[in-house]
N, C-alpha and C positions, 0 to 999 in steps of 0.2 A: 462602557456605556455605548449605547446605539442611538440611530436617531428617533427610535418608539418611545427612549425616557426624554427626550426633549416634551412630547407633548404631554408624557406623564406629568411631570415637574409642574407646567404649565396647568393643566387639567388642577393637579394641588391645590398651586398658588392661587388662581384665580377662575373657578371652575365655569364661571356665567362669563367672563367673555368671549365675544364674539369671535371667533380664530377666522374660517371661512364662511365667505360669502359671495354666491352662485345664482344668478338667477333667479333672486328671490328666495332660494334659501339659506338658512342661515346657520350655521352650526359651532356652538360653543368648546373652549376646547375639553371638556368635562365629554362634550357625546365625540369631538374625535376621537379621544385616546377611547371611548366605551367601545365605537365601531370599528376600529384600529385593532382592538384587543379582539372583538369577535371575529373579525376577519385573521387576525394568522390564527387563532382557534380553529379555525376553516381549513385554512391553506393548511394546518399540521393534522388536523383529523379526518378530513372531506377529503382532501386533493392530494394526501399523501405527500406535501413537500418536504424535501431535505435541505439540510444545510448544504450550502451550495446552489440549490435550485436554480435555474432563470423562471423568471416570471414576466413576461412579456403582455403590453398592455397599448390598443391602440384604440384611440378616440381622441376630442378634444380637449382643451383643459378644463375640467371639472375636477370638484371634492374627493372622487372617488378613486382620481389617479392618488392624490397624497395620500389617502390611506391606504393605498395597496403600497405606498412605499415603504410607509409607518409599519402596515404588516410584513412587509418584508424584513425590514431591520430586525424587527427584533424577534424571528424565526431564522435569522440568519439567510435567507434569499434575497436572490438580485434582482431586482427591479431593471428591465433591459423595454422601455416606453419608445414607440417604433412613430417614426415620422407618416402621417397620414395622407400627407400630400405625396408619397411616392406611389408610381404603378408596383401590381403585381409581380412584376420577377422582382425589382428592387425585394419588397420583402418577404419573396423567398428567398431571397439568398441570404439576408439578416437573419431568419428564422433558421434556416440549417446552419449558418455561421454557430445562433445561441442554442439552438436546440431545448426553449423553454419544456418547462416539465406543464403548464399550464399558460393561458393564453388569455384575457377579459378585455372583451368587445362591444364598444359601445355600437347600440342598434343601428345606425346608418353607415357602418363598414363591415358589418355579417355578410354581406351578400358578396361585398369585394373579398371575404376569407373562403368563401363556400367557392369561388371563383378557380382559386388556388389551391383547395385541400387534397386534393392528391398529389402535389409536388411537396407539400412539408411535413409528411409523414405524422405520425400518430402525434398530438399535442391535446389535454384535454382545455375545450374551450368552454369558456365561461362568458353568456351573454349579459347583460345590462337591458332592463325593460322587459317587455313582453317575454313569455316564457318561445325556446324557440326547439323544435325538434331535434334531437341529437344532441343538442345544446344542455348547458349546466347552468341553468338561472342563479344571477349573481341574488337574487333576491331570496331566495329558499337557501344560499350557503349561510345568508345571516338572520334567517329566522328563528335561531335557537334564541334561549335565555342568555341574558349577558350574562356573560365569565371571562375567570383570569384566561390567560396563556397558559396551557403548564407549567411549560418547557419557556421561565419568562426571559432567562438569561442566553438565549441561544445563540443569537447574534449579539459577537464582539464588537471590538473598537478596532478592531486592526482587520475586520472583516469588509470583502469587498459589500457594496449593495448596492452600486447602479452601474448598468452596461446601460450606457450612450454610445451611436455610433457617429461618426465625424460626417459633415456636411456634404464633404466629395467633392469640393470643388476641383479636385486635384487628381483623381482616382476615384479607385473603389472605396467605399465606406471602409472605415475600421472602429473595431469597439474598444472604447476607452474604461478599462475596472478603475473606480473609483471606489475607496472606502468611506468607512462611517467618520473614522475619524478626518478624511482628507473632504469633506462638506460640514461637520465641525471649523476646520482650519477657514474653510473658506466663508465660512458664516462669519467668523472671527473680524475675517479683512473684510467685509462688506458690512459689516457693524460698524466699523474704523474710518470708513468709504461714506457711508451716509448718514454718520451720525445716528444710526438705529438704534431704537426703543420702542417698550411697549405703547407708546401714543403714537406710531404711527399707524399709519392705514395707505396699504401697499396695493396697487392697480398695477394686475399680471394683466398682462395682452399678448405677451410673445408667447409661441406654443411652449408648452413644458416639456415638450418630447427633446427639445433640445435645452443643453447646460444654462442659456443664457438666461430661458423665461424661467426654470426651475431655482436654480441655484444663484442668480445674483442680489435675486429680492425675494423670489417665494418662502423659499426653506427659510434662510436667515431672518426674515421676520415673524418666523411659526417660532423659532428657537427666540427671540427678542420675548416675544408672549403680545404680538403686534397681530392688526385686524388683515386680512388677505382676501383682497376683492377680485374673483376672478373673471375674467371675459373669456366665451366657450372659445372666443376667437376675436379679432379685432375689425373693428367697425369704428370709424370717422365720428360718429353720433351718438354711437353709444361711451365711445372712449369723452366727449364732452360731457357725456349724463355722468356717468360717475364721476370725473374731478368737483364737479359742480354740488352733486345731491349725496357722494357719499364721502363727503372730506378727505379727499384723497390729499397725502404728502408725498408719497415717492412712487415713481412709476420709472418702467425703462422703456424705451425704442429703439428702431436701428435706422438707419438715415432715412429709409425710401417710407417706414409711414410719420418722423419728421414730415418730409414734403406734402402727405395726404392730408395732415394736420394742419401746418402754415395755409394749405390753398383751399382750405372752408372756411368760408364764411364764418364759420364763430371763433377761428384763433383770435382774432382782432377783440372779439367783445367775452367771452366765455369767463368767467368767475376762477382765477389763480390763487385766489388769497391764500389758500391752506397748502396748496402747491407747494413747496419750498426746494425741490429737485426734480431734474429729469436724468434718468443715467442712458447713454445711450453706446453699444458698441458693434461688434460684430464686424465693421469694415471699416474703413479711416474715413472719418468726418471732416467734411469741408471746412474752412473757418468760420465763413459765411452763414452756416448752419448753424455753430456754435454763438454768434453774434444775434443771429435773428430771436435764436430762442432767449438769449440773454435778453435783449431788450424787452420783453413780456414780463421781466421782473421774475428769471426761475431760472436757474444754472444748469447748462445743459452741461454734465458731468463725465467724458471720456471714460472708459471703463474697456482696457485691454485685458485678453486672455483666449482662452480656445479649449475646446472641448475635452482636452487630458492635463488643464489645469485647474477645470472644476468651475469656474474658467477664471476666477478674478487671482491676475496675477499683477497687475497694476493699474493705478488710475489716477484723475486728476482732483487732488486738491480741490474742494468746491470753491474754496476763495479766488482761485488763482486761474480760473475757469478763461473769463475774460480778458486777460494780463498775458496769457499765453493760448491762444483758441486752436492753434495748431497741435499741441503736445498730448499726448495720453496721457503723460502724468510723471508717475514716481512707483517703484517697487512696492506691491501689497505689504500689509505689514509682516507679515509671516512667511514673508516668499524674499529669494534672491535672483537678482536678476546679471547676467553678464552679458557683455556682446563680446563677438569673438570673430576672427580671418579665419579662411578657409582650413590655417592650419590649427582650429582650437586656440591661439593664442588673445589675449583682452584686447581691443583697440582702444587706439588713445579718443580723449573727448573727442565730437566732433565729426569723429568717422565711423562710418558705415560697419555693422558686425552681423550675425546672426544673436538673435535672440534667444539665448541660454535660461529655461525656469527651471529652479530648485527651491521646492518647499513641500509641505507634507500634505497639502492639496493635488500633488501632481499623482497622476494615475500609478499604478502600479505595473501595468500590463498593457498591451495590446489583445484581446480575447483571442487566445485560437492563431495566434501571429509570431511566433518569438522571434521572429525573423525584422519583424518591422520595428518591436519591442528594443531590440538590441539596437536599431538602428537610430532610434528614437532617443535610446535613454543613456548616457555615460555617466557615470559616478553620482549617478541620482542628477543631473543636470539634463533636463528634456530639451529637445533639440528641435524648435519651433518652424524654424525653416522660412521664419519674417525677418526680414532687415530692417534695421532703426540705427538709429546714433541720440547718443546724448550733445546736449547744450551743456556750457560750462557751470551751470547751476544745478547738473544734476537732473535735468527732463527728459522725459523719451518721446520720442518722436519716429513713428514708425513708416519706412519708406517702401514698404511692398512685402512680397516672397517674392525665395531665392530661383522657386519656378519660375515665376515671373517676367523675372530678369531678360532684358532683349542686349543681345549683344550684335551689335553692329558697328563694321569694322574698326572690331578689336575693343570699340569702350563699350564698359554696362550701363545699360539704360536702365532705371526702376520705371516703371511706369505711372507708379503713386506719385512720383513727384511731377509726371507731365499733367495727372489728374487733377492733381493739386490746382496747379495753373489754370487749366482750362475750365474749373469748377467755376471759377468767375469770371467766366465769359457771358456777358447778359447773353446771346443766343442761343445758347441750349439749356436743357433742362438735367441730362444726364451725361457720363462721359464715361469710359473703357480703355485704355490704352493695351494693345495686345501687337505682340510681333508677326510676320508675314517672312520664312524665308526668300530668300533672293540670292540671285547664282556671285551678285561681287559683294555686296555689304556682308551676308548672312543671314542678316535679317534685317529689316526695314520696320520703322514704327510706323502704326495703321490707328486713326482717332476714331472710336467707332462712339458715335452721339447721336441723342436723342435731345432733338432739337425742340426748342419754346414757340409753339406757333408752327406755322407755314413754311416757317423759311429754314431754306435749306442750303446756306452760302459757304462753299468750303473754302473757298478762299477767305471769308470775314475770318474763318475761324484759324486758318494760318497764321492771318496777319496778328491776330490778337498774340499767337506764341512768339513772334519774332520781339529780338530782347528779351522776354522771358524764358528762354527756355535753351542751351546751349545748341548751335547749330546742328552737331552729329544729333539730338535727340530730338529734331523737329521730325513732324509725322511726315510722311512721302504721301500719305490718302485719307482722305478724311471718307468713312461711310455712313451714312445716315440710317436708322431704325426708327420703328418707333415707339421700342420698350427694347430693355438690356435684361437678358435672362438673368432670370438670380434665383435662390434657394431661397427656403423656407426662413432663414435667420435674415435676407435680404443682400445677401453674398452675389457680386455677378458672377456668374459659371463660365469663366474664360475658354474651358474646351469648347465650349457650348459657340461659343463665338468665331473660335478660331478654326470650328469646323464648316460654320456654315459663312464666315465674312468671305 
């Protein structure tokens, strides 16, 4: 089974509801599986794809991205959907990385492809909209009469079908193969995670280009036989129109549009009632964050993982939200989690380990990498490269990466935990902890903050760490910004900082 008999099934069971909705339109899942099924008709007669294919796709999130996935499953091609916020070399080098056998562009990033068509060599591209010269109108591939697939079973269960590339905050991008069955698995744990069913009605806002907005709520409630309300992108105003007018229940964020949200004017009065979660991950959340959203009457729900675990490898407990605001949670239901020293060995509660996932969500591959792959993967145990410890009741608590790590003289600093601290300091609004070599320590901690208001006092903000924070890992310099570079998932991009603080 692939992920194309999910909306089959669906399409069955209940052909008039609503699956997606875009913009004012609306589409049941009876016409996704119809256009799902004309479309790999397309890709297998039109565009000549094989099993194996990439199929590469940039634009916002609209309807048109899941059915190119839907068509991909089940013709057995990979779905590799490209971040649109990066410049042009970024995605040439993804593009030669995947080497798609075909390309579908939505109309306001044709002109950034035509930009770069002589460095990605021959790919046939396929526009959205307006018919465009040299171009292959997505619109004339599905003007035939509906029909079957031929070829219906082509794509497996054990078949790869999404190339996602990783965030980078750390490096270069790497593409993560995920199969049909490991977003199965992970449908599984987010079914588990948020109590999902077909009554709900899911509000996507994070881009789908990445695992978080695709796979922790979009896919798993297409597979529930649940409504999917998409935003081409996110907006303050329009994220209150739909909780409000489209009975939203589950929705995800990442901390930094959290804050966009708390500081308009209608978090205070806006319409929760049907609300019943928020799931939010991507970076470690404040407590604070967790506590403010809580008191609106709606569980803000931790939800660990990362892009070559599809990503939900654990989370928290919606009850237990409150009672613990710091913890991410508990291992997915279908995932194992271990922490481990340097030398692979378990650590006891309590302390510090690397964060160990094994489960059949986790990727299979690094694309085009065996190098990273092997260094990534041992005995099916993925090798995460975040530090956490548990509590004696079994909670995880995640305390940074091992990049991260500042060592000055002699002890390791995590940085997450000076963030931690300083996240409740009323003077600032944002916070970074990154290390600064230096010729006796090694390196020296540097607080780089984006302060609330005017003020810009580095001493206040010392004085707030002393006692909180153990001597060696007090900051030597506070720098003031006023925004923290971050990625598309809301990630701050430490190179990014430690090259220009």
């Amino acid at each position: 089974m692939n992920l194309s008999h999910w909306i089959q099934h669906q399409a069955d069971a209940q052909p008039d509801k609503c699956a997606i909705r875009c913009e004012g339109q609306n589409l049941n899942y009876a016409e996704v599986a119809s256009k799902a099924n004309r479309l790999a008709d397309a890709l297998l007669s039109e565009l000549d794809v094989s099993h194996g294919d990439r199929i590469a796709y940039l634009g916002l999130n609209s309807p048109e991205m899941l059915l190119l996935l839907f068509a991909c499953a089940r013709v057995g091609a990979i779905l590799a959907p490209l971040n649109w916020r990066l410049a042009g070399p970024e995605h040439v080098s993804m593009l030669n990385d995947a080497r798609p056998q075909c390309l579908f562009v939505e109309p306001e990033f044709v002109g950034h492809l035509e930009d770069i068509d002589q460095d990605i060599g021959p790919i046939q591209k396929i526009a959205y909209g307006e018919p465009r010269s040299g171009w292959i109108s997505y619109d004339k591939l599905l003007s035939g009469d509906d029909t079957t697939v031929h070829a219906d079973d082509i794509g497996g269960p054990d078949d790869p079908v999404l190339l996602c590339y990783t965030s980078g905050t750390t490096g270069k991008p790497k593409g993560a193969l995920l199969s049909n069955n490991g977003l199965l698995c992970n449908a599984a744990n987010s079914a588990h995670m948020h109590d999902l069913s077909s009554a709900d009605v899911i509000l996507t806002i994070l881009p789908m280009f990445h695992v978080g907005g695709l796979n922790i709520q979009t896919l798993p409630a297409l597979h529930a036989g649940a409504t999917v309300v998409l935003l081409r992108r996110f907006e303050t105003g329009l994220f209150f129109d739909a909780v409000e007018n489209d009975g939203i229940t589950l929705t995800l964020v990442v901390p930094t549009i959290v804050h966009d949200l708390t500081d308009d004017t209608r978090w205070e009065t806006a319409d929760f009632s049907r609300l019943r979660m928020i799931g939010v991950g991507s970076t470690i959340v404040p407590e604070d964050m967790v506590r403010t959203v809580g008191e609106r009457g709606v569980p803000l729900v931790q939800v660990y993982g990362s892009t070559e675990t599809a990503p939900i490898a654990a989370y928290m407990p919606y009850r237990e939200t409150m009672k613990r605001p710091a913890s991410t949670g508990k291992p997915a239901m279908h995932c194992d989690i271990r922490l481990v020293d340097e030398d692979c060995h378990d650590v006891a509660s309590g302390e510090k380990g690397e964060i160990l996932v094994r489960g059949p969500n986790v990727m299979s591959e690094y694309w085009n990498d065996p190098a990273a792959t092997a260094a990534a993967l041992t005995d099916g145990w993925l090798h995460t490269g975040d530090i956490a410890h548990y509590d004696h009741d079994g909670f995880l608590y995640v305390d940074g990466r091992i990049k991260d790590m500042i060592i000055s003289g002699g002890e390791n600093i995590y940085p997450a935990v000076i963030e931690k601290v300083l996240s409740q300091c009323p003077d600032l609004s944002e916070v970074a902890i990154i290390g600064r070599p230096d010729d006796y320590w090694g390196e020296v901690v540097v607080a780089v903050i984006v302060p609330k208001g005017d003020v810009r006092d580095a001493e206040r903000i010392l004085n707030f760490c002393e006692g909180r924070i153990a001597p060696f890992a007090m900051p030597r310099e506070v720098v003031f910004l006023d925004r923290l570079p971050r990625n598309a998932m809301g990630k701050v991009v430490k190179e990014m900082l430690r090259d220009t603080v």
